[in-house]
C-alpha positions as CSV (number, residue, x, y, z in Angstrom):
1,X,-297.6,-99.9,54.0
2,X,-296.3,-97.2,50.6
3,X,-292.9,-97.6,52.2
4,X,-293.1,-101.1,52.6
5,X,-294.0,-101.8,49.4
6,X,-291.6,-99.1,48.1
7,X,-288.9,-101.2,50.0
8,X,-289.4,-104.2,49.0
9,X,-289.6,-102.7,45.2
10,X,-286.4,-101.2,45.6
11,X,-284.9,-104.3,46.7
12,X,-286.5,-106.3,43.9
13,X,-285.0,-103.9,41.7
14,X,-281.7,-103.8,43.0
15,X,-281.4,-107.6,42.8
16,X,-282.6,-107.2,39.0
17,X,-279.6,-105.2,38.9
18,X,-276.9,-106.8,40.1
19,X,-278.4,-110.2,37.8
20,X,-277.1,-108.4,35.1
21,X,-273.9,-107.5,36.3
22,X,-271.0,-108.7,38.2
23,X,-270.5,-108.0,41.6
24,X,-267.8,-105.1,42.0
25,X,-265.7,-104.3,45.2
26,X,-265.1,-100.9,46.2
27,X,-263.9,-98.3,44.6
28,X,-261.7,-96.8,47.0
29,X,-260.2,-93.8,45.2
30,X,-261.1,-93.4,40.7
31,X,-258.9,-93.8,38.7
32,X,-258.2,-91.3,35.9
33,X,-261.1,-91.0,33.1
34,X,-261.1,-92.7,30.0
35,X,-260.4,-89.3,28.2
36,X,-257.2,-88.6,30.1
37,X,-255.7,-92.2,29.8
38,X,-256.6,-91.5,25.8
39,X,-255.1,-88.3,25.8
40,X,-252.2,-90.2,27.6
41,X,-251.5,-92.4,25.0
42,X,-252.3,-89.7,21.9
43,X,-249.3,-87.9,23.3
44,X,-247.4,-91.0,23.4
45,X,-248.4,-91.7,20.0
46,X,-247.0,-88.7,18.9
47,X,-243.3,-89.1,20.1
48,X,-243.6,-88.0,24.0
49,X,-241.6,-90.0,26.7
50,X,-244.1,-91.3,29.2
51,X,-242.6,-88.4,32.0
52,X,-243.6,-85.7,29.6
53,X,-247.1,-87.4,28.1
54,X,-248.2,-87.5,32.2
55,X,-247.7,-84.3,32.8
56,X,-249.1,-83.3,29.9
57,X,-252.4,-84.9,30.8
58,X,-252.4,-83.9,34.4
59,X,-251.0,-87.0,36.3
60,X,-248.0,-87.9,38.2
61,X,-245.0,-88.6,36.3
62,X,-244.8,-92.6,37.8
63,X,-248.2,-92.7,36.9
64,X,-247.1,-92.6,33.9
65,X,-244.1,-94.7,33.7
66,X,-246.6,-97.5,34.9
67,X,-249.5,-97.0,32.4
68,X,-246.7,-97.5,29.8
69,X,-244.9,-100.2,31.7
70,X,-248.5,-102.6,31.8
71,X,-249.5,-101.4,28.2
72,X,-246.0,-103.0,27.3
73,X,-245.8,-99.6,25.0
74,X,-249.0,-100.0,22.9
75,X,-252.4,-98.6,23.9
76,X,-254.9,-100.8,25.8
77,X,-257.5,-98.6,24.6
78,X,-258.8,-97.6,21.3
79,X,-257.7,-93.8,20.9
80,X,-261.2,-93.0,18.6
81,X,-262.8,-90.5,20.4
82,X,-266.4,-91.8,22.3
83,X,-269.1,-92.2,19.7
84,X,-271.5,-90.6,22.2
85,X,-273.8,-94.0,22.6
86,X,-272.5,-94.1,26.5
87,X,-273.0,-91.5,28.9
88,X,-270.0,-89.2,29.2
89,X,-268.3,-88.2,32.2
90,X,-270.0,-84.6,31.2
91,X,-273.1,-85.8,31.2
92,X,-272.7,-88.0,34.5
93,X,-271.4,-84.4,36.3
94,X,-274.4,-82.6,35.1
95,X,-277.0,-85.6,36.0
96,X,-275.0,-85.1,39.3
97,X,-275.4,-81.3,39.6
98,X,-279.3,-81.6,38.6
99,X,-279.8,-84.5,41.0
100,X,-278.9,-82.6,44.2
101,X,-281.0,-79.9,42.6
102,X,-284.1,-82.0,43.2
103,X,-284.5,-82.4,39.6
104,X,-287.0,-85.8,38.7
105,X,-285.7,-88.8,36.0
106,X,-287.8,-87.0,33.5
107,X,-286.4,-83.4,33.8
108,X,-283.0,-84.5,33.6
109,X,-283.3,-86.5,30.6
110,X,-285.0,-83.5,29.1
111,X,-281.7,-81.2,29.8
112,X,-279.5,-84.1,29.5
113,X,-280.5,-85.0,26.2
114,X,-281.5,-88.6,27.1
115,X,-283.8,-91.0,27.5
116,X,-285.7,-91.2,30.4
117,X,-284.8,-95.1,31.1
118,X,-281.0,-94.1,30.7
119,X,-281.0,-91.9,33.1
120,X,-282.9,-94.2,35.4
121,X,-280.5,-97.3,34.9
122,X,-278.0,-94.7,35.7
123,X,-278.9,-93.3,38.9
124,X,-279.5,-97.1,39.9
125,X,-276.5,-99.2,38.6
126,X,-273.9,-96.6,39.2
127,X,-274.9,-94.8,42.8
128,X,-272.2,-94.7,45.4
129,X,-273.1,-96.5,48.3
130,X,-270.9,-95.8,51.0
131,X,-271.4,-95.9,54.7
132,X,-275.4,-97.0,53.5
133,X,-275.9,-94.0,51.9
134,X,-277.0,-93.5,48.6
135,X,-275.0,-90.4,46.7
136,X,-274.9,-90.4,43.2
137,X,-271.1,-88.9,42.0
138,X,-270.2,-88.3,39.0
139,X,-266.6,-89.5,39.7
140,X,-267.9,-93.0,41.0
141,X,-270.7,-93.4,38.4
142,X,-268.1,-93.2,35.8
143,X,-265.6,-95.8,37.8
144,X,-268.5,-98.1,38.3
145,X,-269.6,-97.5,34.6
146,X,-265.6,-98.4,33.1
147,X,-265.7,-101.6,35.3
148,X,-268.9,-102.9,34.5
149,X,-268.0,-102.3,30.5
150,X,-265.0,-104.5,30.8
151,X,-265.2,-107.7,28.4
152,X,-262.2,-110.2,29.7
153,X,-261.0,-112.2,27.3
154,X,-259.4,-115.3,28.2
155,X,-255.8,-114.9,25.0
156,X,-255.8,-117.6,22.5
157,X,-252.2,-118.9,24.1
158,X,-253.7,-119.0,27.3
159,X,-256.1,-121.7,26.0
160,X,-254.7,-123.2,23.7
161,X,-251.5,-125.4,25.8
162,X,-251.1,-126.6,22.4
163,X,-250.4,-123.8,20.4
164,X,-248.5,-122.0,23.3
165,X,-245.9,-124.4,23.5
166,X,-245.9,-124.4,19.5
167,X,-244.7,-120.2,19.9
168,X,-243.1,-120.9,22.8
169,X,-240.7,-123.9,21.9
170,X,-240.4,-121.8,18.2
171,X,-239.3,-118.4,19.9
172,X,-237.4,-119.6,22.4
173,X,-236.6,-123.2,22.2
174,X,-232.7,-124.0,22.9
175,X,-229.9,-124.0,20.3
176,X,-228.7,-127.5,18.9
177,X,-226.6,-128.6,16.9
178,X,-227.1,-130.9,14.1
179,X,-226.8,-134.2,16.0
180,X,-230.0,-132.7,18.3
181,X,-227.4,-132.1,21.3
182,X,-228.8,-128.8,22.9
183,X,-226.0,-125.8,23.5
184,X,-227.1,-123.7,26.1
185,X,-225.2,-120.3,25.2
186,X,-224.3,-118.0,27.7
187,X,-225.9,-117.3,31.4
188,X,-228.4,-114.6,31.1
189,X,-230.4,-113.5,33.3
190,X,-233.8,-111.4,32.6
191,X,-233.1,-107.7,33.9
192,X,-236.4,-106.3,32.8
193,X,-235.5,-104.2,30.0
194,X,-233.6,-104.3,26.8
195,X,-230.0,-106.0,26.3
196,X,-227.1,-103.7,26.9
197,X,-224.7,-103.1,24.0
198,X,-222.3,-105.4,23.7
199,X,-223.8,-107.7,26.3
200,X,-224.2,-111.6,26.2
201,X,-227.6,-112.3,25.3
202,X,-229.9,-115.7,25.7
203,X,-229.6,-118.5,23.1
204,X,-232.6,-119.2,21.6
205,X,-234.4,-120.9,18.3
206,X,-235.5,-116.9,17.8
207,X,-238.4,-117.3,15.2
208,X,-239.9,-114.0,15.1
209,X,-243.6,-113.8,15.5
210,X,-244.2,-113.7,11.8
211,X,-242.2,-116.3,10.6
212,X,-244.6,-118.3,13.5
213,X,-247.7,-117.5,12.1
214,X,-247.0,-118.1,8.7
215,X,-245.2,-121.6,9.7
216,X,-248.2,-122.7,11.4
217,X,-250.5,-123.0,8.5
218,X,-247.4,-125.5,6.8
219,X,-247.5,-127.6,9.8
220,X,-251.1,-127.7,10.5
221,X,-252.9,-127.4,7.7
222,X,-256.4,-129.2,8.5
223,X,-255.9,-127.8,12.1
224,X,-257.7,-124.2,12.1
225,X,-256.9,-124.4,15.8
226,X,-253.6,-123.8,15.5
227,X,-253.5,-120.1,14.3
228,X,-252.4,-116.8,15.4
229,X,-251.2,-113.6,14.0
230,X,-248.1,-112.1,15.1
231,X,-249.6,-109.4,16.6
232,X,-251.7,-111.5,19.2
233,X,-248.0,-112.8,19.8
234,X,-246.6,-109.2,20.3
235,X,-249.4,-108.9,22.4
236,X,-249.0,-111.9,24.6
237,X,-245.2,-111.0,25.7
238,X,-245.4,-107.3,25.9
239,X,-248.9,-106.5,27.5
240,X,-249.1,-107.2,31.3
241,X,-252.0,-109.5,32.5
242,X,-252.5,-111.9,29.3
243,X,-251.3,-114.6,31.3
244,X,-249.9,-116.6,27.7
245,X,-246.2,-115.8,27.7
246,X,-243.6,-114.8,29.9
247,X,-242.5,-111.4,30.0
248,X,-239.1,-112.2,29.9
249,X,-239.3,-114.6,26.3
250,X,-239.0,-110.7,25.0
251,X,-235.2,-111.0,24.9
252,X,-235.5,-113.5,22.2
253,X,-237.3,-111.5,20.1
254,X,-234.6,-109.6,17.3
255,X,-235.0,-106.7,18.9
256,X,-234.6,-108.0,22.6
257,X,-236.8,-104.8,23.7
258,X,-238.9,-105.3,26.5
259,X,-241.4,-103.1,25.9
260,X,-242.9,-101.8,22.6
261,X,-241.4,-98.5,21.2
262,X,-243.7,-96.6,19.4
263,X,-243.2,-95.4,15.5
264,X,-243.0,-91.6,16.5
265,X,-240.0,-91.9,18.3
266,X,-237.8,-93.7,16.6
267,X,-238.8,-91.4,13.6
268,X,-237.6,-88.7,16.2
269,X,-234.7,-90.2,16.3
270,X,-232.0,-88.4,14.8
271,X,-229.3,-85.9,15.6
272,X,-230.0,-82.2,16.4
273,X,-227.4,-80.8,14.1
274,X,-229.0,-82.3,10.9
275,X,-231.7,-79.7,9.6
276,X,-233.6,-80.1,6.2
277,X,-230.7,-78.4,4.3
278,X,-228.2,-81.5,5.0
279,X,-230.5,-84.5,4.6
280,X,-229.7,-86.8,1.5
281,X,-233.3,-86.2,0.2
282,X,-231.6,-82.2,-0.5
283,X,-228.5,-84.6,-2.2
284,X,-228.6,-83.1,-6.1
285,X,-230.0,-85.8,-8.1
286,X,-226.4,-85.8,-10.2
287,X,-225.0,-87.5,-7.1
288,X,-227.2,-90.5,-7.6
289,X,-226.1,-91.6,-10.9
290,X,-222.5,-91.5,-10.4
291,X,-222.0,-89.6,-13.5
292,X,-220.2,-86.9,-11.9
293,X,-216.8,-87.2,-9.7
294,X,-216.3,-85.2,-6.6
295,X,-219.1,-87.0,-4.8
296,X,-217.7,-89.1,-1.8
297,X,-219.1,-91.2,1.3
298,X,-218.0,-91.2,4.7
299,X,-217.9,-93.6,8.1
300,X,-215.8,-94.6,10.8
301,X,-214.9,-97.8,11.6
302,X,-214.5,-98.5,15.6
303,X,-211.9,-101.2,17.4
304,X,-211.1,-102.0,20.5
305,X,-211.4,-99.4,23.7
306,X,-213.5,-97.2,21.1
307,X,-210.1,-96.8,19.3
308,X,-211.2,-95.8,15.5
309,X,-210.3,-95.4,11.5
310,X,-212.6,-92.9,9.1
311,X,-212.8,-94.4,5.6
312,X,-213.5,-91.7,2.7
313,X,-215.1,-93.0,-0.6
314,X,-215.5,-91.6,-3.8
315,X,-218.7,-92.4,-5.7
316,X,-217.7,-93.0,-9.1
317,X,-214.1,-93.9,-8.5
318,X,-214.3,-96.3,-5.6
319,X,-211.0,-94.3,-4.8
320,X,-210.3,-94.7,-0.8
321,X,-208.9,-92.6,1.2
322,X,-208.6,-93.5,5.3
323,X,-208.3,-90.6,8.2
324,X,-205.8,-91.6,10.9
325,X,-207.6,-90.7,14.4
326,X,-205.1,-90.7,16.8
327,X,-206.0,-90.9,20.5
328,X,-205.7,-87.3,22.7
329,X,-203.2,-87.3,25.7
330,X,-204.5,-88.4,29.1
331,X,-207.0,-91.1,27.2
332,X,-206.5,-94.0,29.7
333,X,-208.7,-97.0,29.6
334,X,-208.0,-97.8,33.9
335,X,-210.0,-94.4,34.4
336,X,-213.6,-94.5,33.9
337,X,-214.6,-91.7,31.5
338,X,-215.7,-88.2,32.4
339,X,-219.6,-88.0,31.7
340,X,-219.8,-85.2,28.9
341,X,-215.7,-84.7,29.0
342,X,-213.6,-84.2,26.2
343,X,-213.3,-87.0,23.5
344,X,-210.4,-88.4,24.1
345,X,-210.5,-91.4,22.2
346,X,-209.4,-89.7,19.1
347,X,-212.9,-89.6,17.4
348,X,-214.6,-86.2,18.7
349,X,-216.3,-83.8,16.2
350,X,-213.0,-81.9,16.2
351,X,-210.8,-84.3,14.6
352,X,-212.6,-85.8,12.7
353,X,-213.2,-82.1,10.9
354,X,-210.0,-81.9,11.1
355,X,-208.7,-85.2,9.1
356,X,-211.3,-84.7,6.4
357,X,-210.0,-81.2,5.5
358,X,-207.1,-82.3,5.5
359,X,-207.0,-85.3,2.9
360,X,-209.8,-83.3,0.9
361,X,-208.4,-80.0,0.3
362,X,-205.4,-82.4,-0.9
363,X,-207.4,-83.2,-4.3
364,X,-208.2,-81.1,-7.6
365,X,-211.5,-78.5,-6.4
366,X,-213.2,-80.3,-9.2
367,X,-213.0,-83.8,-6.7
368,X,-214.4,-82.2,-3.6
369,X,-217.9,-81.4,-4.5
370,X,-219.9,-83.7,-1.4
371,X,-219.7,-86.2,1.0
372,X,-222.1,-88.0,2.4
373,X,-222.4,-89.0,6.1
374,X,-224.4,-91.2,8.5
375,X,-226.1,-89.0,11.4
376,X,-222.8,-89.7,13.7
377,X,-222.1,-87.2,16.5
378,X,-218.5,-87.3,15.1
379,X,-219.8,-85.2,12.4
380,X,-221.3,-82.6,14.6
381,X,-219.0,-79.8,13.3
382,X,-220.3,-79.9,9.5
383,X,-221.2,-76.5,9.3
384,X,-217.3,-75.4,9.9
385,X,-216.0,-77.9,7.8
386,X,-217.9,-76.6,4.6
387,X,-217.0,-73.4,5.5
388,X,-213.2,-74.5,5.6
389,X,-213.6,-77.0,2.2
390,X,-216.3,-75.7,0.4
391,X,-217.7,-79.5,0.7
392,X,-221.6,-79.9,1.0
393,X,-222.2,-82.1,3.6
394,X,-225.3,-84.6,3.6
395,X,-226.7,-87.0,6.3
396,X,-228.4,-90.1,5.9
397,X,-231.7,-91.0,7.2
398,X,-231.6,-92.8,10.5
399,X,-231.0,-96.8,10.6
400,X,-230.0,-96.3,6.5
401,X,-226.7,-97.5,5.9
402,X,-227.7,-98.7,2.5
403,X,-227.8,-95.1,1.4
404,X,-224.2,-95.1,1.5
405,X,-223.5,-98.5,0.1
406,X,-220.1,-97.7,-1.8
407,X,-218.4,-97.1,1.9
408,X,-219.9,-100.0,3.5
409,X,-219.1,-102.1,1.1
410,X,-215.5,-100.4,1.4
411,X,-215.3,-101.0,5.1
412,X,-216.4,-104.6,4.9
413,X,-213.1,-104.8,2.5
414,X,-211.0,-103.3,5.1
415,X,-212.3,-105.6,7.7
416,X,-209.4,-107.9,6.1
417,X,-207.2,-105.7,7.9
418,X,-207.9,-103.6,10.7
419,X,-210.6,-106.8,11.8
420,X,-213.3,-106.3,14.9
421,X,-212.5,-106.4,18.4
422,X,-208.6,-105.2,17.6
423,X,-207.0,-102.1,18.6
424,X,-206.7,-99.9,15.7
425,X,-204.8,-96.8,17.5
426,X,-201.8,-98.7,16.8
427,X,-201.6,-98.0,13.1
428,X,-199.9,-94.9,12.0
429,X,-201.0,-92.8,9.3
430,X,-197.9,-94.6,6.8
431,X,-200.2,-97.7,7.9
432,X,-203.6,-96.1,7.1
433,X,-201.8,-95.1,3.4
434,X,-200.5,-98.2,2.5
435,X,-203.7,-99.7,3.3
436,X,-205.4,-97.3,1.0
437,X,-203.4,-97.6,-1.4
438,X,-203.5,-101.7,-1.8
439,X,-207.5,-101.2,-2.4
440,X,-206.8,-98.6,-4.3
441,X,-204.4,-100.9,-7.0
442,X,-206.5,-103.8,-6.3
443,X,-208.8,-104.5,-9.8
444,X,-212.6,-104.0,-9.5
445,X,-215.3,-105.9,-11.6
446,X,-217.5,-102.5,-11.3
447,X,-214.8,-100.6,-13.0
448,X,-214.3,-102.8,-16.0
449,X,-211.7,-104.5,-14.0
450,X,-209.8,-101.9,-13.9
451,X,-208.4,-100.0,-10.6
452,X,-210.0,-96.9,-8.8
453,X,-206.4,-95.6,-8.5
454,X,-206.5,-96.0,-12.5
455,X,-210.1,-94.5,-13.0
456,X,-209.2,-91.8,-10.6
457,X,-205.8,-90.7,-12.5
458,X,-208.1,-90.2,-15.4
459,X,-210.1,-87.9,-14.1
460,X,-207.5,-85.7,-13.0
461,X,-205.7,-86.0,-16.1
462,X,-209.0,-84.9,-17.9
463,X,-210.9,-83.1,-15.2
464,X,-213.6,-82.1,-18.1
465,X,-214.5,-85.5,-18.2
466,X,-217.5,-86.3,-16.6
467,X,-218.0,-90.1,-17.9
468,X,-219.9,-92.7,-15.7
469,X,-217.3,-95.5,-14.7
470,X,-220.3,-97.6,-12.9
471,X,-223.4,-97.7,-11.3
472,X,-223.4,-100.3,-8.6
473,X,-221.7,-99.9,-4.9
């Protein structure tokens, strides 16, 4: 009659239980802990690749990939460490441990550190159950425990038909002219990752999540319906399983990324043979105000079948001087290249050392004092040139062209002539001069109107003179 009352109790109590949960399936195999998949992202937080931040934590390598993958590169977790107001999975093993001891509810709260009814919801809710059996694991507790936590929330854009075709027809609505008439733009179709370079991409109205948010409250502005921040919008294309927006409306975001990339890489971004030594921050402050000559600013400019020009700037001057890059024999554009083969195209590290010692050692000492670079592989013999010239070299910071604003604004000039998509291998160096030398004689409302090739005869008639011509690229 005790165990038919103790039955019945049990039952009661297990029905109690699942009332205040849902049902679950079963388990099958756990998953990894919600301290690995944390450390998983930490180390992808700090700049890993997803390969590296799996092994790193103790999983497979495609395990990996696909945590990334479905996070659409962001966390789905919040990386704080547990509070301690749940259960650990170091508490669940040693509950485990002192359960097959024999240990009562009581006792192991005691060691545990918990209270009593804790431990007792826990040896109830989260028991395995297999093959009628009841086992508690540690492993299972904490699977059951991770399930049963879950809060799905249906996304705003999934709700709201309304404001989804709102983002949708802003983000990716077609192109039309200005009679209405839709242009479709080229063909393409969704590969699952980010745009090649130098690929057709889709046509699309391209608002960026932002400029949607903020252009909601002007359209609606009684409606408090119709809001969302740009994040929930990041959010809906890039994290598997929201159900509001198709992966694939990703290509018309600027970027055309598909998934996130976080901030620690792309500050890792940069080329091995710039150290601390050669960054523009290490640039001497002199440099900045153009009041001293002898500072110059470098790039190349790139045609057709990665044929290519270098442009040389001075500072102060505005005084242009271009490096002729012939292509290397054998370079044929019928034969795919060589993976990690010579550069043929004219452009390696080698030449382009090369042609700048060779126009700069061609001016006064006084006029070769730096230059300043962005972090191009073509530049990847530095160290030898300032060892041949004497000429500090200095890089810019990754994605910062604007640091060296005199030679783009120089290369945009020379646009006129060699323009994009032509083949500038056919211009000989006489070509690159004359070319030079017409910007060069060509008046300048930064000099005072007069030329560079003026302001730069001045200085080497007075090489002394260390006056500030102008202060603007």
């Amino acid at each position: 009659m005790v165990s038919t009352v103790t039955s019945q109790g049990g039952r009661r109590q297990q029905d109690t239980d699942r009332a205040v949960r849902p049902g679950m399936r079963s388990p099958g195999r756990p998953p990894p802990s919600r301290a690995t998949e944390r450390a998983f992202w930490s180390l992808i937080a700090k700049g890993r690749s997803s390969e590296a931040a799996a092994v790193g934590v103790g999983v497979s390598a495609p395990v990996g990939a696909r945590w990334f993958r479905h996070g659409g590169g962001m966390p789905p977790i919040s990386l704080a460490e547990p509070t301690g107001r749940y259960l650990s999975f170091a508490e669940r093993e040693e509950i485990a441990l002192l359960k097959v001891q024999g240990c009562g509810v009581r006792d192991i709260a005691r060691r545990v550190g918990r209270d009593p009814g804790t431990i007792s919801r826990e040896l109830r809710r989260n028991t395995a159950t297999r093959a009628g059996e009841r086992v508690y694991r540690a492993s299972v507790a904490q699977w059951k425990a991770e399930l049963a936590a879950r809060r799905p929330k249906l996304a705003k854009l999934a709700s709201n038909i309304r404001l989804r075709d709102y983002v949708q027809a802003r983000l990716a609505g077609e192109v039309t002219d200005a009679q209405g008439r839709s242009i479709p733009g080229p063909n393409v179709t969704w590969k699952s990752r980010r745009h090649g370079p130098r690929k057709d991409r889709r046509w699309g109205a391209a608002w960026s999540p932002e400029q949607i948010s903020h252009r909601l409250r002007v359209d609606f502005p009684e409606d408090e319906s119709m809001r969302i921040s740009h994040e929930a919008i990041y959010q809906a294309l890039y994290v598997q399983g929201r159900g509001a927006l198709r992966r694939e409306l990703s290509a018309c975001l600027r970027t055309g990324r598909a998934l996130r990339e976080p901030r620690a890489r792309t500050q890792g971004k940069g080329k091995k043979f710039v150290t601390d030594e050669v960054r523009i921050s290490a640039r001497p402050a002199d440099v900045e105000d153009r009041a001293v000559p002898g500072h110059w600013e470098g790039d190349l400019i790139i045609g057709l079948d990665k044929s290519a020009i270098g442009t040389l700037v001075e500072r102060t001057t505005r005084a242009t001087m271009l490096l002729h890059l012939p292509r290397m024999e054998g370079f044929d554009t019928t034969i795919p290249r060589a993976k990690n083969g010579p550069p043929l195209a004219g452009h390696g590290a080698l030449a382009v050392r090369d042609a700048i010692a060779t126009k700069i050692t061609s001016l006064p000492e006084h006029l070769q004092a730096s230059l300043t670079w962005d972090q191009g592989a073509e530049m990847a013999q530095h160290a030898q040139l300032t060892i041949d010239t004497g000429l500090q070299i200095y890089f810019c910071d990754p994605h910062s062209p604007w640091q060296r604003g005199t030679n783009e604004n120089t290369n945009g000039l020379l646009r006129q002539y060699f323009p994009k998509g032509t083949d500038l291998s056919r211009y000989s160096e006489a070509d690159l001069d004359a070319v030079a030398h017409t910007l060069n004689t060509r008046p300048r409302k930064t000099l005072d109107w007069a030329t560079p090739a003026e302001a730069l005869n001045r200085l080497l008639s007075n090489p002394v003179s260390t006056n500030s011509v102008a202060t603007t690229p």
